[in-house]
PQR file of N, CA, C, O and H, with PARSE charges and radii, in Angstrom:
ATOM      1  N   UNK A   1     110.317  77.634  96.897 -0.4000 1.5000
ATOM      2  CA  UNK A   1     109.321  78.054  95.934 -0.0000 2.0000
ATOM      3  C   UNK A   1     108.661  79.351  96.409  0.5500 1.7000
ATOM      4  O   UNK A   1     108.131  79.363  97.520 -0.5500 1.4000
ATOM      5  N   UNK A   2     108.660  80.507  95.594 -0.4000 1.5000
ATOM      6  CA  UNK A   2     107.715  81.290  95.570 -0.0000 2.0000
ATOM      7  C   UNK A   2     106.456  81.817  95.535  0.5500 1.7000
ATOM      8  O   UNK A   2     105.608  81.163  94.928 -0.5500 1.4000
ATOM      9  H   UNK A   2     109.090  80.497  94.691  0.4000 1.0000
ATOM     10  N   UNK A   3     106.244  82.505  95.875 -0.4000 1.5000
ATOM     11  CA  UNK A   3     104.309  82.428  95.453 -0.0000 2.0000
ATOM     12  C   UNK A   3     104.138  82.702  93.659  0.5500 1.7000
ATOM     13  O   UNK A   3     103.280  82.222  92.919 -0.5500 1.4000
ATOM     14  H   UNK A   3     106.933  83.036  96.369  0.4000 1.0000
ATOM     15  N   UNK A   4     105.098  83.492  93.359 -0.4000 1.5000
ATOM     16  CA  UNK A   4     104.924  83.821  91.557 -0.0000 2.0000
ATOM     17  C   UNK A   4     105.184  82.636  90.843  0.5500 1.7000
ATOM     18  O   UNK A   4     104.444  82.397  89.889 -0.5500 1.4000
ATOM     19  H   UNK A   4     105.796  83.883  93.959  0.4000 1.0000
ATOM     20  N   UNK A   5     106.289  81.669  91.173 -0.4000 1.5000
ATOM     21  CA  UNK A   5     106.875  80.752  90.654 -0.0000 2.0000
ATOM     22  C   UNK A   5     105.381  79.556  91.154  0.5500 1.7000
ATOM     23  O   UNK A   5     104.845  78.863  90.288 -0.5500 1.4000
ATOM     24  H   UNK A   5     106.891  81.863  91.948  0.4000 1.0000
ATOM     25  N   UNK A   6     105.106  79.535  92.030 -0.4000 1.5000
ATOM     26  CA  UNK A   6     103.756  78.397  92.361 -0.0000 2.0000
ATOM     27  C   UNK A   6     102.199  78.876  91.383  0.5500 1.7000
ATOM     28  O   UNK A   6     101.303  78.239  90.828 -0.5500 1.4000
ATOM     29  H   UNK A   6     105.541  80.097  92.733  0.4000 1.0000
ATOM     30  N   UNK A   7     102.459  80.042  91.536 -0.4000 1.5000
ATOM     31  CA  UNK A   7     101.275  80.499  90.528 -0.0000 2.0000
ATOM     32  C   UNK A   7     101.111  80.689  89.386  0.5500 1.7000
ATOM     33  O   UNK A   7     100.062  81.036  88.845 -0.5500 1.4000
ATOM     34  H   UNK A   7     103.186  80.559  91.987  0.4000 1.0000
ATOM     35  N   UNK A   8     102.534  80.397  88.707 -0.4000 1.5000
ATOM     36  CA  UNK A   8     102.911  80.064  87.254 -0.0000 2.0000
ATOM     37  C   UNK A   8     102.518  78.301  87.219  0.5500 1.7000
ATOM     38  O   UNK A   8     102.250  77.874  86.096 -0.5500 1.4000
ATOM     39  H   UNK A   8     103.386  80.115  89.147  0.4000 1.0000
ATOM     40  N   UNK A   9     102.496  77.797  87.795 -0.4000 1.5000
ATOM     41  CA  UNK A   9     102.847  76.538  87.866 -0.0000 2.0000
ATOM     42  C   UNK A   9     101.341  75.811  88.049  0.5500 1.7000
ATOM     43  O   UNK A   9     100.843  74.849  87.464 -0.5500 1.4000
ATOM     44  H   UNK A   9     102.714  78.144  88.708  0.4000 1.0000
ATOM     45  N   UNK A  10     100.912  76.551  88.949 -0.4000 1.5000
ATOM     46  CA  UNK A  10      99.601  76.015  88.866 -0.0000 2.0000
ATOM     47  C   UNK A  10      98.397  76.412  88.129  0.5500 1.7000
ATOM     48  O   UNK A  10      97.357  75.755  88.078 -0.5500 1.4000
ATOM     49  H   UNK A  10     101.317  77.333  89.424  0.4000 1.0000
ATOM     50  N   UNK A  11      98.695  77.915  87.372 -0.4000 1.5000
ATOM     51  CA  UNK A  11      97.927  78.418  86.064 -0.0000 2.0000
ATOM     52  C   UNK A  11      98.255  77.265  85.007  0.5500 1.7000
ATOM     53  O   UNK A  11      97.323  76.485  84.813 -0.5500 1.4000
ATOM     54  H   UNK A  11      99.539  78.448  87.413  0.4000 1.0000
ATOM     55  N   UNK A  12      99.266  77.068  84.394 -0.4000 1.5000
ATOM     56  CA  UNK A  12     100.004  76.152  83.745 -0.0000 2.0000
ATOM     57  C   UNK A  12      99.348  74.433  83.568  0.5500 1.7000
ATOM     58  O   UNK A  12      98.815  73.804  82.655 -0.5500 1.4000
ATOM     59  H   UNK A  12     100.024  77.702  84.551  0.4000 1.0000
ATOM     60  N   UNK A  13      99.742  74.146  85.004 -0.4000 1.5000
ATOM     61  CA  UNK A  13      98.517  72.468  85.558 -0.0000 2.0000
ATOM     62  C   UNK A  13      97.532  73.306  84.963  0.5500 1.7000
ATOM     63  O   UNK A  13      97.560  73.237  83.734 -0.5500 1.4000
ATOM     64  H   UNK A  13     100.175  74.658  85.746  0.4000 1.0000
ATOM     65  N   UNK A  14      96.689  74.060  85.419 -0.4000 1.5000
ATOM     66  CA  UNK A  14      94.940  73.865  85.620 -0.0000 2.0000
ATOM     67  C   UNK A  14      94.803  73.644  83.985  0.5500 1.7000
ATOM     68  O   UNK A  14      93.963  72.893  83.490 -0.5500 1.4000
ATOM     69  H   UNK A  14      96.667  74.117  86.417  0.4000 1.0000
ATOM     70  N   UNK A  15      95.772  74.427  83.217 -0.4000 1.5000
ATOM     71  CA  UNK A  15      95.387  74.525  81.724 -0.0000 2.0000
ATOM     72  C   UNK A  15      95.642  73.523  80.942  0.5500 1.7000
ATOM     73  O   UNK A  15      95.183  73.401  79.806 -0.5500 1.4000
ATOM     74  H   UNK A  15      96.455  75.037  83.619  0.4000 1.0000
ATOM     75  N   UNK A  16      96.199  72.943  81.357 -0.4000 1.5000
ATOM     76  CA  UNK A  16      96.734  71.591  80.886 -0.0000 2.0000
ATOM     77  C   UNK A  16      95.649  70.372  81.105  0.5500 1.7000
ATOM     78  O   UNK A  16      95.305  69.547  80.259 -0.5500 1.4000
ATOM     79  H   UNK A  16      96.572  73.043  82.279  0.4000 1.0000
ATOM     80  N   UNK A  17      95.281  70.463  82.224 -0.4000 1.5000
ATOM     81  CA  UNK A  17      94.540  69.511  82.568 -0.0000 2.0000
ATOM     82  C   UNK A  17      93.364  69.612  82.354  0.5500 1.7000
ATOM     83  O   UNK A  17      92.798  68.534  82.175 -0.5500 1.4000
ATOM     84  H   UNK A  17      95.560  71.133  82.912  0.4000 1.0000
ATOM     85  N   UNK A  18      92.720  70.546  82.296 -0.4000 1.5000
ATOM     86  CA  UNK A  18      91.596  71.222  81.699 -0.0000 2.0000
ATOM     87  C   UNK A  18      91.354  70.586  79.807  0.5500 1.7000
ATOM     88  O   UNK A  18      90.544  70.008  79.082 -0.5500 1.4000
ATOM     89  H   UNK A  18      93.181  71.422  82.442  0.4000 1.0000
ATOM     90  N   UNK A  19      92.749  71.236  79.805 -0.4000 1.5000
ATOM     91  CA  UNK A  19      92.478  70.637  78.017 -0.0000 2.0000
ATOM     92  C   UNK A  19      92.391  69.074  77.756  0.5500 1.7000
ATOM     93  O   UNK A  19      91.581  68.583  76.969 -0.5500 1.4000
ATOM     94  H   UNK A  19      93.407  71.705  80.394  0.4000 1.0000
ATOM     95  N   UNK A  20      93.507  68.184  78.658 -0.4000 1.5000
ATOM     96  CA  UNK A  20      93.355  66.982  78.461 -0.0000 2.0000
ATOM     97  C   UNK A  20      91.860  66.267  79.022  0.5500 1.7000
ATOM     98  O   UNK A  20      91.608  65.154  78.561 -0.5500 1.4000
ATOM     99  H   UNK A  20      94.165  68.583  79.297  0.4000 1.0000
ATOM    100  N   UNK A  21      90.910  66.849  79.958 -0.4000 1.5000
ATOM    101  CA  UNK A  21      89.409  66.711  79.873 -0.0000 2.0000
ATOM    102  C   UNK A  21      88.946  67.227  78.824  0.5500 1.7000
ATOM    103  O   UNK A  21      88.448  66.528  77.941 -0.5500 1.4000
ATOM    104  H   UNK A  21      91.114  67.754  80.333  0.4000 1.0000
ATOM    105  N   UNK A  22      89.019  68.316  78.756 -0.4000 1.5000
ATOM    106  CA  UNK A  22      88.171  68.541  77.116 -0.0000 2.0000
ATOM    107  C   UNK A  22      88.341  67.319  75.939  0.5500 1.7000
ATOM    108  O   UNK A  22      87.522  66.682  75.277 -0.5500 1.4000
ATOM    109  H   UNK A  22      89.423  68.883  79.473  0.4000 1.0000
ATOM    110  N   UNK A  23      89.731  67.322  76.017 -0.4000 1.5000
ATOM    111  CA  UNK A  23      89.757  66.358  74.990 -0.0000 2.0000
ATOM    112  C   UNK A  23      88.901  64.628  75.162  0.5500 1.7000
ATOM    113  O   UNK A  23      88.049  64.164  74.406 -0.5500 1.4000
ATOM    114  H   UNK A  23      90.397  67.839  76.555  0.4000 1.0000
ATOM    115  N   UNK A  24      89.396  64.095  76.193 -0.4000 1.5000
ATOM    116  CA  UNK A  24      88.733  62.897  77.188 -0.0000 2.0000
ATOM    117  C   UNK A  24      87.755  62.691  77.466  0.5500 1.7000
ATOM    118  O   UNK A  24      87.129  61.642  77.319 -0.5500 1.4000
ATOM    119  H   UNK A  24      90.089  64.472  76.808  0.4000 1.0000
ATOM    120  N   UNK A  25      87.453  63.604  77.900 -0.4000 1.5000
ATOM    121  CA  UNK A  25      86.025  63.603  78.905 -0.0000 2.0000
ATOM    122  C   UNK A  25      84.673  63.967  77.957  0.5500 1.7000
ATOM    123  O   UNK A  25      83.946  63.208  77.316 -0.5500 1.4000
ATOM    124  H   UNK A  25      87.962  64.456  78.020  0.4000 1.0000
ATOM    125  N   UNK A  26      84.637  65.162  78.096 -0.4000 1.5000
ATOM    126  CA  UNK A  26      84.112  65.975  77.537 -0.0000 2.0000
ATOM    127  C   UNK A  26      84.250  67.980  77.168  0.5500 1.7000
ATOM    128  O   UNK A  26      84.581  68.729  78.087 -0.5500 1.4000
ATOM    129  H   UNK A  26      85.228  65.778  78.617  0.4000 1.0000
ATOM    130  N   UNK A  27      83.978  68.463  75.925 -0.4000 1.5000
ATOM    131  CA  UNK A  27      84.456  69.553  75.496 -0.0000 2.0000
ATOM    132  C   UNK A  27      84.011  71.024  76.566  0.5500 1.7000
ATOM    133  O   UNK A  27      84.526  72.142  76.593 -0.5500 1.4000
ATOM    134  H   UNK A  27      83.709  67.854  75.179  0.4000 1.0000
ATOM    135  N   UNK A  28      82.849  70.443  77.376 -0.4000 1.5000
ATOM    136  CA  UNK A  28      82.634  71.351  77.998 -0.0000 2.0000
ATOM    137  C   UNK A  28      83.976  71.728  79.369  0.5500 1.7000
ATOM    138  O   UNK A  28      83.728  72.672  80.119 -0.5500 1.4000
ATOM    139  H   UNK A  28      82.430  69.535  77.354  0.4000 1.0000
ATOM    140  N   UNK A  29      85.347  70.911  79.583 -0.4000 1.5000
ATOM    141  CA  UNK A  29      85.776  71.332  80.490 -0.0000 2.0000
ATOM    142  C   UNK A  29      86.628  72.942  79.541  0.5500 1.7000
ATOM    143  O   UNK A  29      87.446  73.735  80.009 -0.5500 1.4000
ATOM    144  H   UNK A  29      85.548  70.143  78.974  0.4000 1.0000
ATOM    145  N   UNK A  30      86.116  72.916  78.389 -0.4000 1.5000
ATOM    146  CA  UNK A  30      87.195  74.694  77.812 -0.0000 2.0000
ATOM    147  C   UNK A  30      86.682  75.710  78.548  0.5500 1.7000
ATOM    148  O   UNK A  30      87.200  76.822  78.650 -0.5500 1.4000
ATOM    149  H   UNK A  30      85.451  72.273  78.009  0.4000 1.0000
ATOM    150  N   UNK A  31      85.425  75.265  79.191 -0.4000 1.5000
ATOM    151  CA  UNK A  31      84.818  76.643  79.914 -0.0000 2.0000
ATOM    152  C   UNK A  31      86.196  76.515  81.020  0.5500 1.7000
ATOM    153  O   UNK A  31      87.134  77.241  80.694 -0.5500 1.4000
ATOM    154  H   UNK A  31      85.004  74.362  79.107  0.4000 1.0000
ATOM    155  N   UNK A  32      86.356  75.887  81.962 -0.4000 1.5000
ATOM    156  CA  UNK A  32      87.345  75.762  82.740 -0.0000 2.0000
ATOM    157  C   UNK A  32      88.801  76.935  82.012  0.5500 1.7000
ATOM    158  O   UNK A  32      89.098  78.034  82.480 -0.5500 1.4000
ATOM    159  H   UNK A  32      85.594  75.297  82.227  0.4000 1.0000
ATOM    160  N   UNK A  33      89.285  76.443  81.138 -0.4000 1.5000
ATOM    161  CA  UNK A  33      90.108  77.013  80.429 -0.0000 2.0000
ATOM    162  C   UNK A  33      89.991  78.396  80.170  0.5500 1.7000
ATOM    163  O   UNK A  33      90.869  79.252  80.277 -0.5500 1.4000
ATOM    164  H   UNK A  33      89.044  75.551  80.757  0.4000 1.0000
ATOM    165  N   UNK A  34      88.671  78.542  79.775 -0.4000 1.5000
ATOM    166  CA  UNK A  34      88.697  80.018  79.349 -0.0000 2.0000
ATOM    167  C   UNK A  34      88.469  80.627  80.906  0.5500 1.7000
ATOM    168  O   UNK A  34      89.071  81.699  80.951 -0.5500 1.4000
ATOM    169  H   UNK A  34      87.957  77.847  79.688  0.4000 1.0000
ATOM    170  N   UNK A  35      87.805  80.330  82.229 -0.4000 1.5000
ATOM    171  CA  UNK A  35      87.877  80.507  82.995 -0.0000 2.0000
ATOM    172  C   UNK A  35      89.751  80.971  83.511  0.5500 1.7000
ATOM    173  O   UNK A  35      90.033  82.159  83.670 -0.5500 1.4000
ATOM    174  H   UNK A  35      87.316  79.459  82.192  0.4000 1.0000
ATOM    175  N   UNK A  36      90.642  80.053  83.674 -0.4000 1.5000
ATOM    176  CA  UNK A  36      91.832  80.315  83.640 -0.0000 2.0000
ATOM    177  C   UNK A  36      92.215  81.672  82.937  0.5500 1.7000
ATOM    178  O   UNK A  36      92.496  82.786  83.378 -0.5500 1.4000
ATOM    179  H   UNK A  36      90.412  79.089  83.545  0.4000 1.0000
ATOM    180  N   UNK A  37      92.146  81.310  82.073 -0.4000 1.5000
ATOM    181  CA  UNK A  37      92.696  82.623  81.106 -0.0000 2.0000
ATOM    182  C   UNK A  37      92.364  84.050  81.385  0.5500 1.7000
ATOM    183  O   UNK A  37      93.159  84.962  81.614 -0.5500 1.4000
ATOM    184  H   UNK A  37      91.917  80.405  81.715  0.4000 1.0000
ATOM    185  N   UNK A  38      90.878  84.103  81.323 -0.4000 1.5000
ATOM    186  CA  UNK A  38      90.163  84.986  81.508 -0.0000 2.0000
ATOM    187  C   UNK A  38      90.821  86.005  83.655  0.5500 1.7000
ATOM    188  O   UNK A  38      90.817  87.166  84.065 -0.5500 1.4000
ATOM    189  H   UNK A  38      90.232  83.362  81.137  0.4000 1.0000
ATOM    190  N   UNK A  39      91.142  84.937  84.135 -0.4000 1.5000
ATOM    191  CA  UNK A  39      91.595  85.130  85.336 -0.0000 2.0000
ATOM    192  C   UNK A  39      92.887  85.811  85.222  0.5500 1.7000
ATOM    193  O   UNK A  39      93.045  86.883  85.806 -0.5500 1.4000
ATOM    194  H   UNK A  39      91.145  83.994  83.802  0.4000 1.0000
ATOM    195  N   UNK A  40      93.922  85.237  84.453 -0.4000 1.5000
ATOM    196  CA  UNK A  40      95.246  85.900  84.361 -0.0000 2.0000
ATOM    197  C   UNK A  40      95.057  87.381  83.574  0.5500 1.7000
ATOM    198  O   UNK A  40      95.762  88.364  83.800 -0.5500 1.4000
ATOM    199  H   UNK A  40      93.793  84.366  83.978  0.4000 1.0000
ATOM    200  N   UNK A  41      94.034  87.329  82.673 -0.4000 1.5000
ATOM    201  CA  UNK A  41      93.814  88.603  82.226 -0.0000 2.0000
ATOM    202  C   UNK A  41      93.498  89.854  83.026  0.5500 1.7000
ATOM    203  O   UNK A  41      93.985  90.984  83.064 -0.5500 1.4000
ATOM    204  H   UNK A  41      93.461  86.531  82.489  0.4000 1.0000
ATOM    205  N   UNK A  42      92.563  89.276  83.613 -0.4000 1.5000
ATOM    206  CA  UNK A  42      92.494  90.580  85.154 -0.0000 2.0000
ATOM    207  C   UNK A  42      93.076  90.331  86.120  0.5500 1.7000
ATOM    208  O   UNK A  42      92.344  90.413  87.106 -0.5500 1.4000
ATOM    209  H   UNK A  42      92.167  88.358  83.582  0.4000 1.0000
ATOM    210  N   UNK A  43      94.396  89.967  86.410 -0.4000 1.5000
ATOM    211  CA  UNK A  43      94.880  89.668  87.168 -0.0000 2.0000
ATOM    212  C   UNK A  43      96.335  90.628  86.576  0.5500 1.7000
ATOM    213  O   UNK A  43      96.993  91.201  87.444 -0.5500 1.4000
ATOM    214  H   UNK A  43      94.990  89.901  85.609  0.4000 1.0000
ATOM    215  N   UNK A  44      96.721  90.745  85.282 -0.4000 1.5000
ATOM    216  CA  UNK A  44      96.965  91.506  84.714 -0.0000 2.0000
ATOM    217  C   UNK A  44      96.623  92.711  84.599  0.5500 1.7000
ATOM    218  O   UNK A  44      97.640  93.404  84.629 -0.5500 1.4000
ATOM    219  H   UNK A  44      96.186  90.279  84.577  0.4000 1.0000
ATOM    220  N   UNK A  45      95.497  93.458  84.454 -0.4000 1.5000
ATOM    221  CA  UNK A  45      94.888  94.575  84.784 -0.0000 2.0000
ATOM    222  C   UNK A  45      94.710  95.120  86.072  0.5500 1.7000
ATOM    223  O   UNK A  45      94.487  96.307  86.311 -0.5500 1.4000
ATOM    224  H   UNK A  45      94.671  92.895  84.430  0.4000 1.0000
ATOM    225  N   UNK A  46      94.820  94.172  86.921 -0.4000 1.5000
ATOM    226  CA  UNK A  46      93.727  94.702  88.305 -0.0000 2.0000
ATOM    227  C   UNK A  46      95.549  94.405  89.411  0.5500 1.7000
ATOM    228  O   UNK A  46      95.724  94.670  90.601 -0.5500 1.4000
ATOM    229  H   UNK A  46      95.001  93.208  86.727  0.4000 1.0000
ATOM    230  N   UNK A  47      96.340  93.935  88.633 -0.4000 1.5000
ATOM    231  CA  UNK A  47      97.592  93.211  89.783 -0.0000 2.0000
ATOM    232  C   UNK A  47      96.975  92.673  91.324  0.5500 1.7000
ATOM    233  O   UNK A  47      97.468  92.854  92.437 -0.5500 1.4000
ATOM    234  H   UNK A  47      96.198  93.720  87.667  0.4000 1.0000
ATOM    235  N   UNK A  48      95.775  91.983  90.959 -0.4000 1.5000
ATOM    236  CA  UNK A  48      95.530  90.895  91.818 -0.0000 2.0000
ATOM    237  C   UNK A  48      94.867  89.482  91.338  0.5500 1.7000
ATOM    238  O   UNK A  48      94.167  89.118  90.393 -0.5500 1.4000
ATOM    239  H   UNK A  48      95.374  91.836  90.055  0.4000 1.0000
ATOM    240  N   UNK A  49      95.264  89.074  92.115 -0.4000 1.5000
ATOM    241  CA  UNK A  49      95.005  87.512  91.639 -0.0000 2.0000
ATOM    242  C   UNK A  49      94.940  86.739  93.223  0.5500 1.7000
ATOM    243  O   UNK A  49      95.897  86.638  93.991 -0.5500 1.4000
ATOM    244  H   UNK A  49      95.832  89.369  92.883  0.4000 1.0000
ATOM    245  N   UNK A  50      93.082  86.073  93.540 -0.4000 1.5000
ATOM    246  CA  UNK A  50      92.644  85.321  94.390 -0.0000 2.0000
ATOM    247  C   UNK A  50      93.434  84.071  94.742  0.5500 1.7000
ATOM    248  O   UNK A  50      93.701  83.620  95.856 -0.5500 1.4000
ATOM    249  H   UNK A  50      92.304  86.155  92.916  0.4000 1.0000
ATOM    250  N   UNK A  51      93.751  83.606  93.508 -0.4000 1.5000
ATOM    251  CA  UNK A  51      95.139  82.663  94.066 -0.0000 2.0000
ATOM    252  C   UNK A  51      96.288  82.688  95.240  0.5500 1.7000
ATOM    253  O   UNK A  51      96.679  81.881  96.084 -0.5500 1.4000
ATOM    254  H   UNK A  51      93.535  83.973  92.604  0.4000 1.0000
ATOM    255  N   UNK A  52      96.650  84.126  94.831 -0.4000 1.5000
ATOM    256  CA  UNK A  52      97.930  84.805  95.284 -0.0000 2.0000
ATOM    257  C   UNK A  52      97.428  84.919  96.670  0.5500 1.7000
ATOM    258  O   UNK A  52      98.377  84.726  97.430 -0.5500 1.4000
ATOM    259  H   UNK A  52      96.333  84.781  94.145  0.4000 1.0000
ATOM    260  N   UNK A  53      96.482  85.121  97.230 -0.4000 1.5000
ATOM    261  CA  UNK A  53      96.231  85.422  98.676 -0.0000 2.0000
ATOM    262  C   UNK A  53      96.103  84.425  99.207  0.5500 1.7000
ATOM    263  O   UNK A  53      96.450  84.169 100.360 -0.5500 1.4000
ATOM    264  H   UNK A  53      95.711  85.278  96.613  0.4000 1.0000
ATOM    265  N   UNK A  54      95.517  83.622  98.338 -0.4000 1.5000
ATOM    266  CA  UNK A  54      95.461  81.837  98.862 -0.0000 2.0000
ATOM    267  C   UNK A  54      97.135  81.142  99.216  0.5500 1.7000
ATOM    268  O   UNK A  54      97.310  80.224 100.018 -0.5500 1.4000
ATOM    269  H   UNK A  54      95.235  83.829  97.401  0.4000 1.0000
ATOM    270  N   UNK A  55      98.087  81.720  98.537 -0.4000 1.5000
ATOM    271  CA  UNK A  55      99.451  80.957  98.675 -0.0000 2.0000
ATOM    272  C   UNK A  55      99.814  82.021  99.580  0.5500 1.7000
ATOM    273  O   UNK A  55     100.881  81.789 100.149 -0.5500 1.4000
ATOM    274  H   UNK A  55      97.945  82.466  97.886  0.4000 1.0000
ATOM    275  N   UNK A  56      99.086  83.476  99.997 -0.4000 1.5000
ATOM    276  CA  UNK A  56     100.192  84.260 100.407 -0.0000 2.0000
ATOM    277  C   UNK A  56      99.704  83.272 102.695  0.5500 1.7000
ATOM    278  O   UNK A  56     100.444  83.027 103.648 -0.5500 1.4000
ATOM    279  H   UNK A  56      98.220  83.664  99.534  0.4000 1.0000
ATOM    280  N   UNK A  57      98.280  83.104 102.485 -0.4000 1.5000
ATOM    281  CA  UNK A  57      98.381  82.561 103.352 -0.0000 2.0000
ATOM    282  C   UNK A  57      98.585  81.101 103.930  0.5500 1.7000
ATOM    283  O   UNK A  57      98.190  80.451 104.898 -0.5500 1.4000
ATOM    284  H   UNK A  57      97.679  83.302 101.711  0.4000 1.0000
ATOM    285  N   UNK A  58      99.535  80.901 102.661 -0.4000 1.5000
ATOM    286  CA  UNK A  58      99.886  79.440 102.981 -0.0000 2.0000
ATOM    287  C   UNK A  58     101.265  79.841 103.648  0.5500 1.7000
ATOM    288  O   UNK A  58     101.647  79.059 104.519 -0.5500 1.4000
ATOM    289  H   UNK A  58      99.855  81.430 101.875  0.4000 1.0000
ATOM    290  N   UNK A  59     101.826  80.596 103.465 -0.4000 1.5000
ATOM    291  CA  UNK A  59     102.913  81.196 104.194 -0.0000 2.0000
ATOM    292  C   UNK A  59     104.159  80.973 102.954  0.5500 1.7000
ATOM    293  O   UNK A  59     105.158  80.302 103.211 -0.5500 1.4000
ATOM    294  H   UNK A  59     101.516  81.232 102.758  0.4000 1.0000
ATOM    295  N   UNK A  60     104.007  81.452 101.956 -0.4000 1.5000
ATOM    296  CA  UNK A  60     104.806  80.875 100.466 -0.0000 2.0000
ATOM    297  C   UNK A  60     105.540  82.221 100.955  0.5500 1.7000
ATOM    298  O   UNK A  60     104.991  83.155 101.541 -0.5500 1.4000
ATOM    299  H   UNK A  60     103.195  81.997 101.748  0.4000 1.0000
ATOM    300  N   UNK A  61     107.168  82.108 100.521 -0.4000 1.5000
ATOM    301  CA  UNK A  61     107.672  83.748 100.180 -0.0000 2.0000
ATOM    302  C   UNK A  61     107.441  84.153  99.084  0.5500 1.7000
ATOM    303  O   UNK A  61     107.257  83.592  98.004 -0.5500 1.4000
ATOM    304  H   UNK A  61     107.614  81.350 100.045  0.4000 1.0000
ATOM    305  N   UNK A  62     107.458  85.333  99.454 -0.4000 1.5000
ATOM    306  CA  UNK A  62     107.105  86.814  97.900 -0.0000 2.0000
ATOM    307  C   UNK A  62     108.799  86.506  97.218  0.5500 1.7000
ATOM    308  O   UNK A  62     109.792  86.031  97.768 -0.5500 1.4000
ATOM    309  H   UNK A  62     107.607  85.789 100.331  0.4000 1.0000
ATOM    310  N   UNK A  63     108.542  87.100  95.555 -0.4000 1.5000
ATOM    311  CA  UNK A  63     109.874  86.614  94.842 -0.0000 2.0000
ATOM    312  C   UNK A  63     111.062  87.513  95.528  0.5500 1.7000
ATOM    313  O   UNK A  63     112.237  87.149  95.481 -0.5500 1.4000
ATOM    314  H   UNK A  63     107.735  87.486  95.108  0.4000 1.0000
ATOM    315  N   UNK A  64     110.626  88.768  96.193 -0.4000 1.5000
ATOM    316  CA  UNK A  64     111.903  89.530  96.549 -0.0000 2.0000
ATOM    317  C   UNK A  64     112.451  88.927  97.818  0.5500 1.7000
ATOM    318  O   UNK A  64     113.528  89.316  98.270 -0.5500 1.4000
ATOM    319  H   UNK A  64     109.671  89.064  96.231  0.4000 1.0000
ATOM    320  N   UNK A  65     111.684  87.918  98.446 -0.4000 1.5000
ATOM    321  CA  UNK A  65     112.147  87.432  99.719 -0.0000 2.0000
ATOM    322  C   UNK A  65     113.488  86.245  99.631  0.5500 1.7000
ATOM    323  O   UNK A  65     114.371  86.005 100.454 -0.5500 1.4000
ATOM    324  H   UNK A  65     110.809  87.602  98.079  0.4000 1.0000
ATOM    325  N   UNK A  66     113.299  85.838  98.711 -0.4000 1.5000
ATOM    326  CA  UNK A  66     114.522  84.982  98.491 -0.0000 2.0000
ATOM    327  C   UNK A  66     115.764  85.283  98.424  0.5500 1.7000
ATOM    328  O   UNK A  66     116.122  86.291  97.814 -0.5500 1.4000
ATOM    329  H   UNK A  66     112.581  86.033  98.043  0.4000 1.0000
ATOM    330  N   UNK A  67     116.584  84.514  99.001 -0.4000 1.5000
ATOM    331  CA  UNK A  67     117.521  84.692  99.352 -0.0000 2.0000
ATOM    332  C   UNK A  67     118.886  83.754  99.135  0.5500 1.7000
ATOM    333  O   UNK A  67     118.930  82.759  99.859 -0.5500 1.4000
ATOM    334  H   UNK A  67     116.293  83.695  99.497  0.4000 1.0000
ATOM    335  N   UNK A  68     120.143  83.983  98.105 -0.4000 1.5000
ATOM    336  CA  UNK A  68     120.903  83.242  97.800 -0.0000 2.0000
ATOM    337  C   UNK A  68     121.888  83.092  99.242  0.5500 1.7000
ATOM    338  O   UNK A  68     122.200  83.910 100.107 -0.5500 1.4000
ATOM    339  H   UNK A  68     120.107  84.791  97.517  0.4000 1.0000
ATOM    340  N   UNK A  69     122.235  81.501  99.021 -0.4000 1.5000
ATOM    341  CA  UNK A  69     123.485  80.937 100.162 -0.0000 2.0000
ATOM    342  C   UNK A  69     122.787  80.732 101.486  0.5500 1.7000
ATOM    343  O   UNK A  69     123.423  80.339 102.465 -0.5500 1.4000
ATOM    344  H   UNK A  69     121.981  80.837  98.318  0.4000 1.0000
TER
END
């Protein structure tokens, strides 16, 4: 696993799960959600994302590091 491929994955969970509290719980977890979103958006603009440093020091490889066979 990659760090891009883990950070797809866990944008993905948070939003998911986020919505199934909103729905459950209560409506206030969309702040959560829009929180998410709002993150990939400047993360998009800015090509950083606080996540990414969090997996980069988990010791995850970068996508060009992979390696077939």
């Amino acid at each position: 696993m990659t760090v891009d491929r883990v950070l797809r994955m866990l944008a993905g969970a948070f939003v998911l799960i986020s919505l199934g509290l909103a729905h459950w719980v209560s409506p206030n977890w969309l702040w959560f959600t829009a929180f998410v979103g709002l993150n990939l958006f400047q993360s998009g603009i800015t090509k950083w994302c606080p996540m990414m440093t969090v997996l980069r020091l988990m010791k995850l490889p970068e996508s060009g590091a992979v390696k077939c066979g």
